[in-house]
C-alpha positions in Angstrom: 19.4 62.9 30.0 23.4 61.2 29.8 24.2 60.1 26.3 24.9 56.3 26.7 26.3 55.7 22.9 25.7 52.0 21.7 29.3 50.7 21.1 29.8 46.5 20.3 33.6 47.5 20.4 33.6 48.7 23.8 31.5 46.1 25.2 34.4 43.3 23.6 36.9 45.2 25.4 35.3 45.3 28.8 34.7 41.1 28.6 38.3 41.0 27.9 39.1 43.3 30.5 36.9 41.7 33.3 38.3 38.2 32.3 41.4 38.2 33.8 39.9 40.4 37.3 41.4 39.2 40.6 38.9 36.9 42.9 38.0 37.9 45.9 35.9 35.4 47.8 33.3 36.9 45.1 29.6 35.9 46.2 27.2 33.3 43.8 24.7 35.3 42.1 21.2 34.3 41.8 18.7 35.9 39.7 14.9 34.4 39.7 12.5 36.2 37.5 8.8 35.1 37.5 6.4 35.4 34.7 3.2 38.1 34.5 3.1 37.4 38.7 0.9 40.2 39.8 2.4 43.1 41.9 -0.3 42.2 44.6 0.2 38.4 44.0 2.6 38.3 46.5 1.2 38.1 50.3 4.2 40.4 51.6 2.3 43.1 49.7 -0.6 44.0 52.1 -2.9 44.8 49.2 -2.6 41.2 48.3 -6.3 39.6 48.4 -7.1 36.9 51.0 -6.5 34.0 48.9 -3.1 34.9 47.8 -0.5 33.0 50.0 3.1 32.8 49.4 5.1 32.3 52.5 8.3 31.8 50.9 8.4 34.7 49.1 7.4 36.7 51.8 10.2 35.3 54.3 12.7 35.8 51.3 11.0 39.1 51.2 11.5 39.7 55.1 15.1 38.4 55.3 16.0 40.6 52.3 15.7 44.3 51.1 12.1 45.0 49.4 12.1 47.8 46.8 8.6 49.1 46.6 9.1 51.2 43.6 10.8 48.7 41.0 10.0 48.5 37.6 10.6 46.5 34.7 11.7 48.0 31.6 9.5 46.0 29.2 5.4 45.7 29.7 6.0 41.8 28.4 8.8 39.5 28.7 11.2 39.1 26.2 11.6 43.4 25.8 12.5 43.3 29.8 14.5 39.8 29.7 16.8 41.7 26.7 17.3 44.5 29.0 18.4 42.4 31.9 20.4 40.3 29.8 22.2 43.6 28.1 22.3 46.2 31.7 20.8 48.7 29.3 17.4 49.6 27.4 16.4 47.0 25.0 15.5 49.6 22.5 19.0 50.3 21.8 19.0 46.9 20.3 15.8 47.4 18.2 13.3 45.5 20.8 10.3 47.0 21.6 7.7 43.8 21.5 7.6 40.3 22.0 7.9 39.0 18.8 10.7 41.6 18.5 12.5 39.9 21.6 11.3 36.4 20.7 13.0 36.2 17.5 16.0 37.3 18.8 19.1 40.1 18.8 22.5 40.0 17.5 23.7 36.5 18.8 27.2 38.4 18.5 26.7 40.5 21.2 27.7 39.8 24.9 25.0 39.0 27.2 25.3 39.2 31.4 27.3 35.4 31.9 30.2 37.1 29.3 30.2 40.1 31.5 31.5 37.5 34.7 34.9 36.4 35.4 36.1 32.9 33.8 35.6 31.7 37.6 32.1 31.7 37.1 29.8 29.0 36.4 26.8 29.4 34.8 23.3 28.3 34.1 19.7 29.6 32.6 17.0 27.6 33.6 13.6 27.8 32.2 12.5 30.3 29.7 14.5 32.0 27.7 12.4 34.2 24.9 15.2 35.4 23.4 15.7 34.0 20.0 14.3 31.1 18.1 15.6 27.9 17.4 14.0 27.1 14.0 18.2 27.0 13.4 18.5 23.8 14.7 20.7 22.3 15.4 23.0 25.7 14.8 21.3 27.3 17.5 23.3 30.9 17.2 20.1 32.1 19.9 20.4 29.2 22.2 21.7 30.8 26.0 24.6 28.1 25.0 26.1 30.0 22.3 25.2 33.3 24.4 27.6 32.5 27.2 26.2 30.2 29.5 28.3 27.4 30.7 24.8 24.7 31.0 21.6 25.8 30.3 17.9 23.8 30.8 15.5 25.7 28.9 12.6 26.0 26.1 13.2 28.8 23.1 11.7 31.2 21.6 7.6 31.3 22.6 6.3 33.1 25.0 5.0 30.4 27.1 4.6 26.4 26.9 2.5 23.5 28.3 3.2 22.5 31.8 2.4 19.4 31.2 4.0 18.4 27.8 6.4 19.3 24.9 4.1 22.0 23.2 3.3 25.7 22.7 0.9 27.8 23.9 -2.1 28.6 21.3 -1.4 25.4 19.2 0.0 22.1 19.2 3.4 23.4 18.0 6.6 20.7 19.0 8.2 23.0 21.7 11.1 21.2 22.9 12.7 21.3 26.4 16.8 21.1 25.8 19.5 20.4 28.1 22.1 22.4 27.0 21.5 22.4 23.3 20.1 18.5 23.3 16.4 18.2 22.5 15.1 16.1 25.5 12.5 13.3 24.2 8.7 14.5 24.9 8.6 11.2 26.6 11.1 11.9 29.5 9.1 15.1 30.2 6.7 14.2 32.7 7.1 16.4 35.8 5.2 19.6 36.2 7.3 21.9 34.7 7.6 24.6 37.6 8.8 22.2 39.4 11.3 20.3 36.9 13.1 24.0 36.7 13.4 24.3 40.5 14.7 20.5 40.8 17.0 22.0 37.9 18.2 24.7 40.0 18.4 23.0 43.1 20.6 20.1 40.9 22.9 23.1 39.9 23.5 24.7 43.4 24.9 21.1 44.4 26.9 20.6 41.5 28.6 24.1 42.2 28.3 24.6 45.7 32.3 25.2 46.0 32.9 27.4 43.2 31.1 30.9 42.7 28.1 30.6 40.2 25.9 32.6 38.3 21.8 30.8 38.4 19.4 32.9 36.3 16.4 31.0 37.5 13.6 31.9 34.8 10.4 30.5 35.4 7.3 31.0 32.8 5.0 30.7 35.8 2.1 32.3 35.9 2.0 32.8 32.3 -0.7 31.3 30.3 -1.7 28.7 29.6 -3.4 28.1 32.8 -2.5 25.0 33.7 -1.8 22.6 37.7 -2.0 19.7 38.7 -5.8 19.2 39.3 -5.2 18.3 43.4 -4.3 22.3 43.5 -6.9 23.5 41.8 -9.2 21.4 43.5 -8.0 22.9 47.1 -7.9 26.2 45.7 -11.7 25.8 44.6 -13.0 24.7 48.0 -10.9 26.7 50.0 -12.3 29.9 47.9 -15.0 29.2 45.7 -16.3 32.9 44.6 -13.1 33.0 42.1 -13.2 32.9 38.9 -11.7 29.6 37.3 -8.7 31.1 35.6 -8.1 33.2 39.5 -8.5 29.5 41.1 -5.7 28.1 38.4 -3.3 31.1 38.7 -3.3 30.5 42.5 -2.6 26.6 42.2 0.5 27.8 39.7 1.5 30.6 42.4 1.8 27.5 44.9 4.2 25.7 43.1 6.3 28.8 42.4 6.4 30.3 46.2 7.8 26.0 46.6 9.8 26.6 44.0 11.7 29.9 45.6 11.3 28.3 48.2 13.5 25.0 48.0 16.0 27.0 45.8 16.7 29.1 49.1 16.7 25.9 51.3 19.4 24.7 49.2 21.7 27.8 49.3 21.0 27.7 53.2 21.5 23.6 53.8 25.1 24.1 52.1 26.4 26.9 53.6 26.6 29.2 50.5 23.3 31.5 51.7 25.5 34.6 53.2 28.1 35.2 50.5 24.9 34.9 48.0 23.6 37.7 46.0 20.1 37.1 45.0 17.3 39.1 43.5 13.7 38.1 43.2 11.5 40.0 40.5 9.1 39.5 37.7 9.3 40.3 34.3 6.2 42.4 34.0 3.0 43.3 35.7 0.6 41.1 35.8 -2.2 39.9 33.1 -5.5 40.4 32.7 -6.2 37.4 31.1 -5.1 35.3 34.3 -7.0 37.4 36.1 -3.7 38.4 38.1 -4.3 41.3 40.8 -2.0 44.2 40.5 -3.2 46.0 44.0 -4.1 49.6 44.4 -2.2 49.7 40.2 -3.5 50.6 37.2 -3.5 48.0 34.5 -2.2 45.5 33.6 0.5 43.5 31.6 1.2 45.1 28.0 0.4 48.3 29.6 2.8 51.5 30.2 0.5 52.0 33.8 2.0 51.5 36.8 0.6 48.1 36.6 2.1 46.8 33.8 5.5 47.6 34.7 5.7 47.6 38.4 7.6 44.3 40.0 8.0 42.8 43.3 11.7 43.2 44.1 13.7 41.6 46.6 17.4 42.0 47.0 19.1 39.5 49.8 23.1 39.5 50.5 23.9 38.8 54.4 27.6 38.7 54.2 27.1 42.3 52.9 24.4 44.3 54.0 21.2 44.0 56.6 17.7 42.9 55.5 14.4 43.4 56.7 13.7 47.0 55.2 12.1 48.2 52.4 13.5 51.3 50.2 11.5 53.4 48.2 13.5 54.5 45.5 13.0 53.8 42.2 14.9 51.2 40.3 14.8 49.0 37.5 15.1 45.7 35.8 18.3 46.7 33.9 20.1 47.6 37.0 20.7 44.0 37.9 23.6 43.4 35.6 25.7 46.8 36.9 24.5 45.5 40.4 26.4 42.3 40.0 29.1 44.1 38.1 29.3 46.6 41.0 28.9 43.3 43.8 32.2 41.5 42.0 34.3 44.7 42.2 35.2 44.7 38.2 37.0 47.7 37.1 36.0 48.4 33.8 36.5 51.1 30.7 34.4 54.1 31.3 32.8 53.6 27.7 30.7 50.6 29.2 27.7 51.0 28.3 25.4 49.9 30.9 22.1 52.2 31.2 21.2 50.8 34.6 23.4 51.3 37.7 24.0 49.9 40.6 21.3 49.7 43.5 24.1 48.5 45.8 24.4 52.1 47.0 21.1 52.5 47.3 21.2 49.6 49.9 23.9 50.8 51.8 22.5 53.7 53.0 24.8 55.8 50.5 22.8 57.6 48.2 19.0 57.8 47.9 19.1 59.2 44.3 19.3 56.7 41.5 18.0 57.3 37.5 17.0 60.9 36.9 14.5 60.0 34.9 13.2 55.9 33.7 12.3 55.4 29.7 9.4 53.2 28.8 8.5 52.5 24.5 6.4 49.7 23.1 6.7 50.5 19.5 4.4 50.6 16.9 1.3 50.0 16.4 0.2 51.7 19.4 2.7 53.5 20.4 2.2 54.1 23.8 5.4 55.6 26.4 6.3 56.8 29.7 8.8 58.6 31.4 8.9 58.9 35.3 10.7 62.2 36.3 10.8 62.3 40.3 7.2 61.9 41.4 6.3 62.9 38.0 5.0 60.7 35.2 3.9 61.0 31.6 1.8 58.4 29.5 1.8 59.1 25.6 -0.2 57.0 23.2 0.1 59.1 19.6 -1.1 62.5 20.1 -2.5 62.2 24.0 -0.4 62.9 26.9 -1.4 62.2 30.5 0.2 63.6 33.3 0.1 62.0 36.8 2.2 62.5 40.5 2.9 59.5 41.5 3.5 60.4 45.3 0.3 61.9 45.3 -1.7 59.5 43.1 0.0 55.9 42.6 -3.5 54.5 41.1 -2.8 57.1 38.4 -6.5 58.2 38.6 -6.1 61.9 38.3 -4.6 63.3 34.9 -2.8 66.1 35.7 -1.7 67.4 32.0 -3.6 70.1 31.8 -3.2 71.8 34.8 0.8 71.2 34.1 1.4 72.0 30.4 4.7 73.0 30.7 5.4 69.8 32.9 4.0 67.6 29.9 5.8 69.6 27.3 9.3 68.6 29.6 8.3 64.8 30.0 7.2 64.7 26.4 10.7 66.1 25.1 12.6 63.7 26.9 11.0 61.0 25.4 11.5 62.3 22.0 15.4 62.7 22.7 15.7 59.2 24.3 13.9 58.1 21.3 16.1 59.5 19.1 19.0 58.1 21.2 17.8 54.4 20.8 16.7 54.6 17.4 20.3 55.9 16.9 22.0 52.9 19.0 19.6 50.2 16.8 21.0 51.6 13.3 24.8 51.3 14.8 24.0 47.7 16.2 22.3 46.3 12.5 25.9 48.0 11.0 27.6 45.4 13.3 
C-alpha cells in the first residue's frame, strides 16, 4: 500500500504552482454525476430490464470509452462527492457518512476548480452535499467560497423536491441559490432536472470561447420520487406490472438521459465537442428504496457489495483518443481530478497528494494496471469495508470476513473465506493499515 501523507501545505503550494501553468489549447472539462442511478439503469448495459431506455446515455456511452469495472469511493453521496472534489479518499478528511459529508469539511481546503489554471471558468450545478448553509448569509460551505467562479445549486440535504423549494422527509425551506443568492420559491417553477440542464446548457453558451470547468450534479434519481404526472402516466401504460416507485424512477430516468442529452447537443452545436473532456458516472449504486436495478450485482446503495459501489462510467475526448470500446480495468471516482490534472499537462510537486491517478493511460493503450488495491469504509455504527486486491475482494462488517473472486463470481454469491484464510488475513491487514493511514490524515487535517 503507498503512503499518501495528508499535507494542507503541500496542496497550497501546488494551487499556486499550477496557477501560473502555460495554456495549451487545454480542452473544457465536463463532469456529470447522477444520483443513486442503478448500474443496470442504463440501457447500454445489456442486463438493463426492458423498460429501461436511455438513448442518450447509451450514444454518449457508444461515442465514448465505457469502464465496466468503475467504482465509486463512497456507498452514498456526499462521502464519494468529497472524494471527487479532493482526488483522494474522503476518509482522510474524516468522512465516512452522509451526515458526515453533508455538514461539511474544512472550507479552507482546496477543492478540484482551485486545482485549474486561472484560465478556467467554472460552474457547479445542482447538488452539492457538501456543507450546510445554516451560515447564511456567510456561507464558508457554499461551492462559491470553495472555488467556483458561478454556481446554481441547493446545500446541504441529501435530496430536494422537484417540484418546489423544500427537503426531502419534511417541509424544511431548502433554497435553490444562484451563486450565493437565495432565488424566491416563487420563480422556481420548472422541473428541477431539467432547470439544471437549461443551467448547464446556459453555461456552455456563456463560455463557449474560453476553456471551462461544468460539474453537472444532478440529484436525479434520488428520492423523493417525484415527475411530472404525463411521464408517469406513459410509463404506467407502457409497463404496467411495475411497481409505482419503479414506474416514477423511470419517468425521472427520462428527464435525465434529456438532460445528458441536450448538454452534449450543445457542446456539439458550438463546436467545442472534440477538444472536450467529459465523464459520465454516478455517485453510488443504486437504491433499494426506488426500487433501482443494479443487474447481475449484489445490493444496493449504502452497501459495500458490488452494487452499492459500482458506477456506469463513460469517458469521451475525440481530439485525444478513439471511442467506442469498453476497458475493464478497474478505476475509481477519485481518479477524475488527477485525470483532468493529467489531461491539462500541470506539472506539479511530487508531495501532491492525490490518491487517485490518472485513467488517461489506461485509455491510451499504455498501461492496463491501475490501483493495486481500492479502499472502501463506512464508519461506525456498522462498520462494514472492502478492499479489492486484483480479482480478489474482502467484505468486513465487525468480526465477519467474506471473501469473494470477482472474475469468477461478480454477483458475489460464493464466499470464499474459508477456503482462503490466509488470503482474508492479507485483505483484512490492508484495511487495518489504510485505516490507520486515514484516521492518521483526519487528526493532521482537524490541527489545520
Amino acid at each position: 500500500m503507498t503512503k499518501n501523507p495528508f499535507s494542507t501545505l503541500s496542496i497550497y503550494l501546488l494551487v499556486a504552482t499550477i496557477s501560473f501553468g502555460a495554456s495549451s489549447n487545454r480542452p473544457n472539462i465536463v463532469v456529470i454525476l447522477t444520483d443513486d442511478q442503478g448500474y443496470a439503469d442504463i440501457s447500454f448495459n445489456p442486463d438493463s430490464p426492458e423498460e429501461v431506455s436511455t438513448p442518450h446515455m447509451d450514444s454518449l456511452a457508444r461515442e465514448g470509452v465505457f469502464f465496466k469495472q468503475a467504482y465509486t469511493s463512497g456507498v452514498v453521496c456526499s462521502p464519494t462527492r468529497a472524494g471527487i472534489m479532493l482526488g483522494r479518499y474522503q476518509q482522510r478528511v474524516g468522512i465516512y457518512t452522509a451526515g458526515d459529508g453533508g455538514k461539511g469539511f474544512d472550507p479552507k481546503l482546496p477543492i478540484f476548480p482551485s486545482f485549474l489554471p486561472d484560465e478556467y471558468t467554472s460552474m457547479a450545478i445542482g447538488k452539492w452535499h457538501l456543507g450546510l448553509d445554516e451560515d447564511y448569509p456567510e456561507l464558508k460551505w457554499h461551492p462559491i467560497n470553495r472555488g467556483f467562479d458561478e454556481s446554481y445549486n441547493f446545500m446541504g440535504r441529501g435530496g430536494h423536491d422537484y417540484f418546489e423549494s423544500k427537503g426531502v422527509n419534511k417541509d424544511d425551506y431548502a433554497p435553490i441559490y444562484r451563486n450565493k443568492t437565495r432565488i424566491p420559491a416563487e420563480e422556481y417553477e420548472v422541473y428541477l432536472t431539467t432547470r439544471f440542464t437549461e443551467e448547464a446548457v446556459a453555461f456552455i453558451d456563456r463560455e463557449k470561447d474560453n476553456p471551462f470547468f461544468l460539474y453537472l450534479a444532478y440529484n436525479a434519481v434520488h428520492t423523493p420520487a417525484q415527475a411530472p404526472q404525463k411521464d408517469i402516466d406513459h410509463y404506467k401504460k407502457l409497463y404496467p406490472g411495475l411497481t409505482e416507485t419503479r414506474t416514477i424512477l423511470m419517468a425521472m430516468l427520462h428527464h435525465l438521459d434529456e438532460g445528458v442529452g441536450a448538454v452534449v447537443k450543445k457542446l456539439k452545436d458550438e463546436n467545442v465537442w472534440d477538444n472536450t473532456l467529459l465523464i459520465f458516472l454516478t455517485d453510488n449504486g443504486g437504491a433499494a428504496a426506488m426500487d433501482a436495478h443494479n443487474g447481475i450485482l449484489r445490493g444496493y446503495k449504502q452497501m459495500v457489495y458490488e452494487g452499492g459501489i459500482r458506477t456506469p462510467w463513460i469517458v469521451s475526448w475525440p481530439n485525444k483518443f478513439k471511442g467506442g470500446r469498453t476497458i475493464d480495468t478497474p478505476v475509481i471516482s477519485f481518479d477524475i481530478l488527477p485525470t483532468v490534472y493529467d489531461a491539462l499537462d500541470l506539472k506539479a510537486p511530487k508531495t501532491i497528494p492525490f490518491d487517485g491517478k490518472s485513467i488517461i493511460p489506461l485509455i491510451e493503450g499504455e498501461t492496463t494496471q491501475h490501483h493495486d488495491e481500492l479502499y472502501w469504509d463506512i464508519g461506525p455504527p456498522k462498520h462494514t469495508w472492502g478492499v479489492r486486491q486484483g480479482d480478489w475482494k474482502a467484505w468486513g462488517q465487525k468480526e465477519v470476513v467474506e471473501l469473494y473472486n470477482l472474475k469468477d463470481d461478480p454477483s458475489e454469491t460464493t464466499d470464499l473465506a474459508s477456503k482462503y484464510p490466509k488470503k482474508v488475513k492479507a485483505l483484512t491487514q490492508l484495511h487495518a493499515e489504510w485505516k490507520a493511514e486515514m484516521e492518521t490524515s483526519e487528526k493532521m487535517a482537524n490541527k489545520k
